[in-house]
VEXLO-711223 format. One record per residue: y, z, x of N, C-alpha, C, O, CB in turn; residue number from 1. Coordinates in nm, 3 decimals, always signed. Last residue first. Glycine has a CB too. Layout:
BEGIN
((Y; Z; X); (Y; Z; X); (Y; Z; X); (Y; Z; X); (Y; Z; X); NUM) ...
END
This chain:
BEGIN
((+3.427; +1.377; +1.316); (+3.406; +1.522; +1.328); (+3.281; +1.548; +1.447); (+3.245; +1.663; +1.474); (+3.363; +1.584; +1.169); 120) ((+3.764; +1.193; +1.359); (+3.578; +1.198; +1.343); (+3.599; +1.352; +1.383); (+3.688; +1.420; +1.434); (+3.446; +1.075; +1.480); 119) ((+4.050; +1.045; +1.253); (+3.963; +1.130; +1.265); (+3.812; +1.132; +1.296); (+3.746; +1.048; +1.236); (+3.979; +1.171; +1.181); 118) ((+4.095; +0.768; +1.113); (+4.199; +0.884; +1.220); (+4.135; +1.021; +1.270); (+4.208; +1.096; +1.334); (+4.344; +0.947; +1.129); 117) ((+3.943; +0.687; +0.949); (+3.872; +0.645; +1.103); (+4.040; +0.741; +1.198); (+4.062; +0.757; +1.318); (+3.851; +0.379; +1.137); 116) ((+3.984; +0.676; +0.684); (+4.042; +0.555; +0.767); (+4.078; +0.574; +0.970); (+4.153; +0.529; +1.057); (+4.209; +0.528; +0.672); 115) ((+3.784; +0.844; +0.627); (+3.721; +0.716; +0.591); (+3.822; +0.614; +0.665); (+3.786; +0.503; +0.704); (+3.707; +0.693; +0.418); 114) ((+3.897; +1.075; +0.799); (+3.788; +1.048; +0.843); (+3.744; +0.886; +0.799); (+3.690; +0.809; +0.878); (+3.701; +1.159; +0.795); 113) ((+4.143; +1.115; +0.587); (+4.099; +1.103; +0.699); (+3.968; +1.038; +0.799); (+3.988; +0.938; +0.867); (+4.109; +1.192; +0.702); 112) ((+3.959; +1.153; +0.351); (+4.006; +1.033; +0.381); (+4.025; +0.987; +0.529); (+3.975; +0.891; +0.587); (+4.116; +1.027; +0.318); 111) ((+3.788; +1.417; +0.417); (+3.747; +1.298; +0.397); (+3.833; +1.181; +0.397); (+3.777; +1.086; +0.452); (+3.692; +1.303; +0.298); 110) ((+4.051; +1.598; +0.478); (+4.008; +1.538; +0.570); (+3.889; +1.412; +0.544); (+3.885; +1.319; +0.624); (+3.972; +1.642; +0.646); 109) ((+4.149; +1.581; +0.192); (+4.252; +1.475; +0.283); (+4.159; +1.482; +0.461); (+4.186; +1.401; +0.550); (+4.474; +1.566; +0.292); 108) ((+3.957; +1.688; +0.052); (+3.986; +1.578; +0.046); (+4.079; +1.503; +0.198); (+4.061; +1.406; +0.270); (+4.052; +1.585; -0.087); 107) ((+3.954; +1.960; +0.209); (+3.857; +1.848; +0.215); (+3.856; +1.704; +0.199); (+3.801; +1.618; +0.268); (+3.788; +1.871; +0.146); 106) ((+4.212; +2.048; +0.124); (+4.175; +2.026; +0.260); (+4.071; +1.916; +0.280); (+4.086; +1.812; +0.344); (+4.126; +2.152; +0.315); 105) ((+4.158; +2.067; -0.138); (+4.289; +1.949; -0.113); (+4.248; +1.914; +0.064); (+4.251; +1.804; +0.120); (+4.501; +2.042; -0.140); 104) ((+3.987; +2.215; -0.186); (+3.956; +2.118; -0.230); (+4.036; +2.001; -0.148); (+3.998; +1.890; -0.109); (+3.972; +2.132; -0.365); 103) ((+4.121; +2.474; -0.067); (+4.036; +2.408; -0.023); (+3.973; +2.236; -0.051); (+3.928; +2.159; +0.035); (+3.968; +2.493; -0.043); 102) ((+4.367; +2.459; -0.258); (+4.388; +2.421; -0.124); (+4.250; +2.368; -0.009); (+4.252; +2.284; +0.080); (+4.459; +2.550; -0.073); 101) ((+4.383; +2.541; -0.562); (+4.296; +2.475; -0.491); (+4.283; +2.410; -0.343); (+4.201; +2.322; -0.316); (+4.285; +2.403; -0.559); 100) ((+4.718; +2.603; -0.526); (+4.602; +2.629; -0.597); (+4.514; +2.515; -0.519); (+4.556; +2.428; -0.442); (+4.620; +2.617; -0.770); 99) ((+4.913; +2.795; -0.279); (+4.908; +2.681; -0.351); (+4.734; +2.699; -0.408); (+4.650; +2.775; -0.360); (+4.953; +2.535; -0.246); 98) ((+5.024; +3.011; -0.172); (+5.051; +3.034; -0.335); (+4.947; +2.894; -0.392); (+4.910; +2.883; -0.508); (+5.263; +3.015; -0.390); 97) ((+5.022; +3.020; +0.128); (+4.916; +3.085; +0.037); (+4.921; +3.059; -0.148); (+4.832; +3.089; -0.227); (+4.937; +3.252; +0.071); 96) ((+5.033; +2.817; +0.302); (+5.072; +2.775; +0.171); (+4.972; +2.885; +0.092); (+4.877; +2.857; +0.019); (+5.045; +2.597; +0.140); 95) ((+4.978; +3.010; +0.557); (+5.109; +2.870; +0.535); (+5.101; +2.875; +0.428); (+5.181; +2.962; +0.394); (+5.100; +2.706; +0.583); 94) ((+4.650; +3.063; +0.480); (+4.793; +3.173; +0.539); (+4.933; +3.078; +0.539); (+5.009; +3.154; +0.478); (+4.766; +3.238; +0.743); 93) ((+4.540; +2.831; +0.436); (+4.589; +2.931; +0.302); (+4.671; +3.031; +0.374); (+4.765; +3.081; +0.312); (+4.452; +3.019; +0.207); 92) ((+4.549; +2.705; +0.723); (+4.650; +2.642; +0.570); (+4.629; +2.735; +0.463); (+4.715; +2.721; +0.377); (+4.597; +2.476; +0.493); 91) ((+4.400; +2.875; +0.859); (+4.516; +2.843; +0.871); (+4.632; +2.789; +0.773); (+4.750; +2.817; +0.755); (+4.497; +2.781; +0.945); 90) ((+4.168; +2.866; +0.724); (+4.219; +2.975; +0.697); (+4.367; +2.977; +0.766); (+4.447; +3.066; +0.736); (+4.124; +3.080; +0.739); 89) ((+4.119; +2.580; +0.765); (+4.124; +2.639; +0.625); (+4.187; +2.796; +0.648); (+4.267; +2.830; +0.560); (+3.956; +2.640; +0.550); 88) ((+4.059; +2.600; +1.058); (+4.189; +2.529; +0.956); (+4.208; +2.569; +0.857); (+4.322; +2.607; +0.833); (+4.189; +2.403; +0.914); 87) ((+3.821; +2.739; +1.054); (+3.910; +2.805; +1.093); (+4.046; +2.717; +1.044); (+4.136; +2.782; +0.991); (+3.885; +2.834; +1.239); 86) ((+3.673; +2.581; +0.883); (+3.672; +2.714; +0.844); (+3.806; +2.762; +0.867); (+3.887; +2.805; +0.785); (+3.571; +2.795; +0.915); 85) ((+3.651; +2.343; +1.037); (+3.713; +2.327; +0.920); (+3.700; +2.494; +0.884); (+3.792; +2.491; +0.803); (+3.639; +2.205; +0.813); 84) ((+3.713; +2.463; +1.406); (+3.635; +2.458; +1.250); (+3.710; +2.403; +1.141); (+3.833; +2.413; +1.146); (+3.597; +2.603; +1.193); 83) ((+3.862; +2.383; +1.674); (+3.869; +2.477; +1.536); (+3.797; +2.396; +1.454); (+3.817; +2.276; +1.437); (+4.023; +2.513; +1.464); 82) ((+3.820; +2.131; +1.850); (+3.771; +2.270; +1.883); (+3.785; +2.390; +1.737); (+3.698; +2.475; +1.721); (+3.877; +2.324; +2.027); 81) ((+3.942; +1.920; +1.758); (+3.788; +1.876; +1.817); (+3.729; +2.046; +1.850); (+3.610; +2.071; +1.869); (+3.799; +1.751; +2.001); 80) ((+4.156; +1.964; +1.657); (+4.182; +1.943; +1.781); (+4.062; +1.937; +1.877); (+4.058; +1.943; +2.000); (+4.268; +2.036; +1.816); 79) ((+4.388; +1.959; +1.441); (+4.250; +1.885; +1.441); (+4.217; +1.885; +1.568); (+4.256; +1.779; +1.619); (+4.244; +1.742; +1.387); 78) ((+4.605; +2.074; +1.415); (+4.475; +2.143; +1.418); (+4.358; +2.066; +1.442); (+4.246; +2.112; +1.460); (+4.452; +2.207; +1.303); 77) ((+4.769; +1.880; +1.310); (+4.756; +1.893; +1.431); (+4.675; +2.001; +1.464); (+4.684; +2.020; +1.585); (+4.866; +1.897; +1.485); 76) ((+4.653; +1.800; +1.099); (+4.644; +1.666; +1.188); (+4.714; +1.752; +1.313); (+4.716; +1.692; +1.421); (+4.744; +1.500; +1.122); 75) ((+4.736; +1.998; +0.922); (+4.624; +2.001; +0.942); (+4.556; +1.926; +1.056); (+4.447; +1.956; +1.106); (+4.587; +1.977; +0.843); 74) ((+5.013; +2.004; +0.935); (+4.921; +2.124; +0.993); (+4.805; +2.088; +0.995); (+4.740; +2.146; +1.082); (+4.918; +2.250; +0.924); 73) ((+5.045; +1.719; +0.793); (+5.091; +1.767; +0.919); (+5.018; +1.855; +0.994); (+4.962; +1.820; +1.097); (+5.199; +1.821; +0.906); 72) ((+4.936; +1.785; +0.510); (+4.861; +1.701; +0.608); (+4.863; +1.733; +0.786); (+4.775; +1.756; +0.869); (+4.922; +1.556; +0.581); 71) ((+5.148; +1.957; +0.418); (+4.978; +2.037; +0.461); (+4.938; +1.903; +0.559); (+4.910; +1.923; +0.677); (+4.824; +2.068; +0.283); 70) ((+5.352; +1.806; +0.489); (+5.387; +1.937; +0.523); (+5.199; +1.999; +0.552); (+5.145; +2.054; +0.648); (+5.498; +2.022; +0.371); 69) ((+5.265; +1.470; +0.493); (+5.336; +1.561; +0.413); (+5.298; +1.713; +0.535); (+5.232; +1.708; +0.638); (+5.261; +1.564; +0.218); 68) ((+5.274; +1.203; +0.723); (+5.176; +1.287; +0.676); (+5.318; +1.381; +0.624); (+5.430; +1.379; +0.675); (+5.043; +1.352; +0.800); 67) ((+5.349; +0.836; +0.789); (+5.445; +0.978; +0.754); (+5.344; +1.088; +0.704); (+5.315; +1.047; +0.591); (+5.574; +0.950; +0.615); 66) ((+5.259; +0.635; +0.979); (+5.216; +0.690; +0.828); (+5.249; +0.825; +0.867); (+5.197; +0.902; +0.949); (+5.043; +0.668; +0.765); 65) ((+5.362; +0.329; +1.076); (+5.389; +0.439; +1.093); (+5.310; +0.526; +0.941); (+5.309; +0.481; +0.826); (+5.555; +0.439; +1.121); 64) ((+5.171; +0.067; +1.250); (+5.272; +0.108; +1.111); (+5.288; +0.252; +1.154); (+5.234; +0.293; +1.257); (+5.193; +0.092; +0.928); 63) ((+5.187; -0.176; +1.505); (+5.134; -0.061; +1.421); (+5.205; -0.038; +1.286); (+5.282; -0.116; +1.230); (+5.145; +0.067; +1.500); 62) ((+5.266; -0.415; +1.637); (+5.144; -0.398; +1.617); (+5.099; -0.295; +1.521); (+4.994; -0.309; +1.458); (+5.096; -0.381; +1.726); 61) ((+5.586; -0.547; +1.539); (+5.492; -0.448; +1.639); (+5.360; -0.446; +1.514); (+5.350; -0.461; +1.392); (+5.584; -0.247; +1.689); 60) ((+5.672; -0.889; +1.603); (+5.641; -0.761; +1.493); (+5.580; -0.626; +1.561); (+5.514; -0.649; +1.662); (+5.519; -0.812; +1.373); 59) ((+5.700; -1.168; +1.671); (+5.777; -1.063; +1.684); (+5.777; -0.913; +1.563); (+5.856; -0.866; +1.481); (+5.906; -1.137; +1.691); 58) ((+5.545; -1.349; +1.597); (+5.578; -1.320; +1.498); (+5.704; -1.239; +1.543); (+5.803; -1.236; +1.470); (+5.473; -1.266; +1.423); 57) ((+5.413; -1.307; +1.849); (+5.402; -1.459; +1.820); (+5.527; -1.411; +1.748); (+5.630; -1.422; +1.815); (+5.256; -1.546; +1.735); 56) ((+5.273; -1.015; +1.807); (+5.414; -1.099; +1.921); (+5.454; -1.185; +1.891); (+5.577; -1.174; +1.892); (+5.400; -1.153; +2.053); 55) ((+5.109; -1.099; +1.591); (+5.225; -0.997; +1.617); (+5.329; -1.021; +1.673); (+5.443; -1.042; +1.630); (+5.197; -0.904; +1.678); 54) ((+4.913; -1.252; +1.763); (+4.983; -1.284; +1.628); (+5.073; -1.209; +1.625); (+5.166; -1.269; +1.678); (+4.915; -1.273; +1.505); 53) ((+4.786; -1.063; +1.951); (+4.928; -1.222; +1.980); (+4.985; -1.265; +1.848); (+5.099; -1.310; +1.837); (+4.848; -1.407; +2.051); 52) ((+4.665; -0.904; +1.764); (+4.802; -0.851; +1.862); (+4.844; -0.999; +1.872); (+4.932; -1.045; +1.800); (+4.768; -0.756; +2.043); 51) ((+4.483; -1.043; +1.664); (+4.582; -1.015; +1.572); (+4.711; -0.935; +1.638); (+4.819; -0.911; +1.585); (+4.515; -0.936; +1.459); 50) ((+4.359; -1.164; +1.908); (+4.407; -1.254; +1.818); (+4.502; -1.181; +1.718); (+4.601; -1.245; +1.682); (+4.293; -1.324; +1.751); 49) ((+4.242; -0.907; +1.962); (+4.326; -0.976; +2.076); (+4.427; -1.070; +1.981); (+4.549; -1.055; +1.979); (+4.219; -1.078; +2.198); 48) ((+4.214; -0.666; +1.737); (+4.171; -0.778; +1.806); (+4.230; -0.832; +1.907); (+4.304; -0.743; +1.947); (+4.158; -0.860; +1.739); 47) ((+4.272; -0.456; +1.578); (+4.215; -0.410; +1.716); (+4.182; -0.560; +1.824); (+4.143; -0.562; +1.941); (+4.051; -0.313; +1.677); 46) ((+4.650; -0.422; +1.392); (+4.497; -0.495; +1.474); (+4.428; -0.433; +1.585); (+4.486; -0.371; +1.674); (+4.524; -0.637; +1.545); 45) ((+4.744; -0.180; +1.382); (+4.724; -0.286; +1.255); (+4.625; -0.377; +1.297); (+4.524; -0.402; +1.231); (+4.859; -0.375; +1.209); 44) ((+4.743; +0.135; +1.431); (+4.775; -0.026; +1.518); (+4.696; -0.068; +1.393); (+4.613; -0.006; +1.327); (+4.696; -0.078; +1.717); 43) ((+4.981; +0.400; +1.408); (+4.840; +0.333; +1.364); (+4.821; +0.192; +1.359); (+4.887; +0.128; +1.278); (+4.805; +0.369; +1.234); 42) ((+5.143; +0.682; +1.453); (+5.130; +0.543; +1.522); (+4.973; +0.463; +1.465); (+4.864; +0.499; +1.510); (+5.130; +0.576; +1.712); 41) ((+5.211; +0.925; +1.263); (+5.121; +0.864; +1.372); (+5.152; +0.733; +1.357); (+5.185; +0.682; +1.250); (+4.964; +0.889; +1.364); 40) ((+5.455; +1.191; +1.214); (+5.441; +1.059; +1.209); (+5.314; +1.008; +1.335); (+5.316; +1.038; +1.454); (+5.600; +0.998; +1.230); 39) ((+5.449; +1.559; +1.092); (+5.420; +1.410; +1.178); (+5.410; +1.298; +1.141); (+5.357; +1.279; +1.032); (+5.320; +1.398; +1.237); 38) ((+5.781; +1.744; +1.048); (+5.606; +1.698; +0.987); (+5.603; +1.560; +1.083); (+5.691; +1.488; +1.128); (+5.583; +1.648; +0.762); 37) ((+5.947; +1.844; +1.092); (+5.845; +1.925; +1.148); (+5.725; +1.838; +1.089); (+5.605; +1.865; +1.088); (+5.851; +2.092; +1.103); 36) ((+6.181; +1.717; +1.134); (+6.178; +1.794; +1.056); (+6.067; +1.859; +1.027); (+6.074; +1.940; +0.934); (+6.220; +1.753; +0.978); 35) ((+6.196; +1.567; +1.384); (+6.238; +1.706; +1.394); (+6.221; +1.783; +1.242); (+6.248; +1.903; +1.235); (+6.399; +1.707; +1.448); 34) ((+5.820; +1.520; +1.410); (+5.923; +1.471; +1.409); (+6.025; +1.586; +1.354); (+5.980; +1.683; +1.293); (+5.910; +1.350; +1.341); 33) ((+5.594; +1.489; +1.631); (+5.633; +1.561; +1.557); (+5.749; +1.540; +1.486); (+5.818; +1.563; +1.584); (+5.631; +1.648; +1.606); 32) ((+5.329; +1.177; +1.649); (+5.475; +1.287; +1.717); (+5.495; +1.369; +1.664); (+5.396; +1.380; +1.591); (+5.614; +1.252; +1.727); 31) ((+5.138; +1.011; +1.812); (+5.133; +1.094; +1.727); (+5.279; +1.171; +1.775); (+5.321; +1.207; +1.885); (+4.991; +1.169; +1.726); 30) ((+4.885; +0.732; +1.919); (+4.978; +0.789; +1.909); (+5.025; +0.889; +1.795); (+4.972; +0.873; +1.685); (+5.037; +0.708; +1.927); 29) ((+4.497; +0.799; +1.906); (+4.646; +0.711; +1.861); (+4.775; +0.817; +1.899); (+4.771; +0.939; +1.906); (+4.653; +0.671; +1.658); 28) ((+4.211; +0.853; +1.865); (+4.311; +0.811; +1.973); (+4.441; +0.757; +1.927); (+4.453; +0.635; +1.925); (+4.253; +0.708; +2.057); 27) ((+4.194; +1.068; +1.614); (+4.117; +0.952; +1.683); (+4.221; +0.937; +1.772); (+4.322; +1.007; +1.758); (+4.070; +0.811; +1.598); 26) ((+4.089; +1.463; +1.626); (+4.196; +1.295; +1.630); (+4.163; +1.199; +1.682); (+4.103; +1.205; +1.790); (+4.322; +1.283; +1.697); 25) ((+3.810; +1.587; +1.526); (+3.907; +1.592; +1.619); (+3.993; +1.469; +1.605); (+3.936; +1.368; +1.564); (+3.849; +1.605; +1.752); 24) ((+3.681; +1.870; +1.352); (+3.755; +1.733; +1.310); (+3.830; +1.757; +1.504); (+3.870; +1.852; +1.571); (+3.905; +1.744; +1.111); 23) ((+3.386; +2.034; +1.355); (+3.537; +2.008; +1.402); (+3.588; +1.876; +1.415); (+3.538; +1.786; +1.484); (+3.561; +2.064; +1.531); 22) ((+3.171; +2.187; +1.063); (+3.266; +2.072; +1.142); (+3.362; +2.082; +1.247); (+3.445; +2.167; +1.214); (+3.343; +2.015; +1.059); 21) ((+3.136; +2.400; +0.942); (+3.149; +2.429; +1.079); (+3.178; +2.275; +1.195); (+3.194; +2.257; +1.315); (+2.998; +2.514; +1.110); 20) ((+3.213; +2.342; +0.706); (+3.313; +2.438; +0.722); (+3.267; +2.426; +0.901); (+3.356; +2.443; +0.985); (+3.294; +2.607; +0.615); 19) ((+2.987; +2.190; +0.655); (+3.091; +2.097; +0.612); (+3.190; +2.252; +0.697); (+3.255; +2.191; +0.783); (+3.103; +2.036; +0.394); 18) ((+2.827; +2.407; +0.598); (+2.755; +2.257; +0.718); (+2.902; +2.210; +0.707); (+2.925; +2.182; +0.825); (+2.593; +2.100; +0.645); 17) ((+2.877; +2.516; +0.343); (+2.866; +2.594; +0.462); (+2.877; +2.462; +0.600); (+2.964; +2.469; +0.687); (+2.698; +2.693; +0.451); 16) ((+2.886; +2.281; +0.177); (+2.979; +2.350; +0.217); (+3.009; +2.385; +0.321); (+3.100; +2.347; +0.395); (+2.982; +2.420; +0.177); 15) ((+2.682; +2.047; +0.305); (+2.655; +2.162; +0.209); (+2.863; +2.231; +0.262); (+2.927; +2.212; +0.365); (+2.454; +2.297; +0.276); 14) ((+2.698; +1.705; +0.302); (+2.676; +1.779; +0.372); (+2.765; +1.945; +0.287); (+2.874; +1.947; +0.231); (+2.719; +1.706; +0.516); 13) ((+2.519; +1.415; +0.173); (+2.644; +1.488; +0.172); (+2.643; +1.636; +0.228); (+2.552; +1.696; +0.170); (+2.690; +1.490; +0.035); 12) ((+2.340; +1.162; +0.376); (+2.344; +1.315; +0.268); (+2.484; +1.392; +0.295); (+2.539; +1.419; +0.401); (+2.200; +1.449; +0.316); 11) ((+2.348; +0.844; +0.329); (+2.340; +0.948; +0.384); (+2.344; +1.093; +0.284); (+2.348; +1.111; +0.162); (+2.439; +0.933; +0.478); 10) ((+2.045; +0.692; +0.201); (+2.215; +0.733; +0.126); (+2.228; +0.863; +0.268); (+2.143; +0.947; +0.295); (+2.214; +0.832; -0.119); 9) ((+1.793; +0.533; +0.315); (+1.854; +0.640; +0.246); (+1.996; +0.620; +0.246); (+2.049; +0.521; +0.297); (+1.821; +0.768; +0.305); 8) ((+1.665; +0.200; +0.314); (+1.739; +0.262; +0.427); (+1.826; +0.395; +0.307); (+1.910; +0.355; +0.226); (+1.864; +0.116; +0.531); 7) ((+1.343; +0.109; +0.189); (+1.524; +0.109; +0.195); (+1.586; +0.195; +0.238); (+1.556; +0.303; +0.188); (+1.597; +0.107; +0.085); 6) ((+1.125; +0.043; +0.230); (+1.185; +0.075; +0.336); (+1.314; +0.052; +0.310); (+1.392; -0.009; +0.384); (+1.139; +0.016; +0.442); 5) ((+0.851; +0.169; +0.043); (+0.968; +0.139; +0.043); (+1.050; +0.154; +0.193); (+1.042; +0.257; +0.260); (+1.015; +0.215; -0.062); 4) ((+0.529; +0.090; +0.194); (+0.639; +0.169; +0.177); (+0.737; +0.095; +0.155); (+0.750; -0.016; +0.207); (+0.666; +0.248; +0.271); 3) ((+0.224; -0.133; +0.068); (+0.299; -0.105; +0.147); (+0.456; +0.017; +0.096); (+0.485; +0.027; -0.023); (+0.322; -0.249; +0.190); 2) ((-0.117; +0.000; +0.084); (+0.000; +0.000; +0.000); (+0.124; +0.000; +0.089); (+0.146; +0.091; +0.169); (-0.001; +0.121; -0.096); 1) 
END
């Protein structure tokens, strides 16, 4: 009898498993800016062909993506060494009043992570 060989779903990973993550930053530029929240640098092409296009065009290569007040703290905690635990207890001491903050953490580090500014 032959086996199914369809390749599994990865598995979503348990709370606990998910809190001892460490998110670290993907390589990119990154600043603070004076009003305290960050701006990263995020290149629009990785190719050779879509950089000369750029130039060609006279355009720079990146965009800028303005992160809000929690994103900020969180993108600079990300530092491949603190836990999602230990961030989390960094952003409910900063925004203690706000509701569901864990949820909001997770989310914005799953996106994170889906547009590759991040790995854990």
């Amino acid at each position: 009898m032959l086996k199914n060989n369809k390749s599994k779903k990865p598995q979503i990973p348990t709370v606990d498993e998910f809190l001892t993550y460490q998110p670290k930053r993907a390589e990119m530029q990154w600043k603070v800016k004076d009003d305290g929240l960050v701006e990263i640098k995020v290149p629009k092409f990785e190719s050779n062909f879509g950089k000369s296009f750029c130039k060609f065009i006279k355009k720079d290569n990146y965009f800028a993506a303005n992160l809000d007040k929690l994103g900020s703290l969180v993108w600079q905690n990300c530092d491949g060494i603190k836990t999602v635990k230990e961030i989390l207890a960094i952003v409910e001491k900063e925004f203690p009043d706000e509701k569901n903050i864990d949820q909001r953490l997770y989310l914005f580090l799953q996106q994170m992570k889906t547009l590759n500014y991040i790995n854990f």
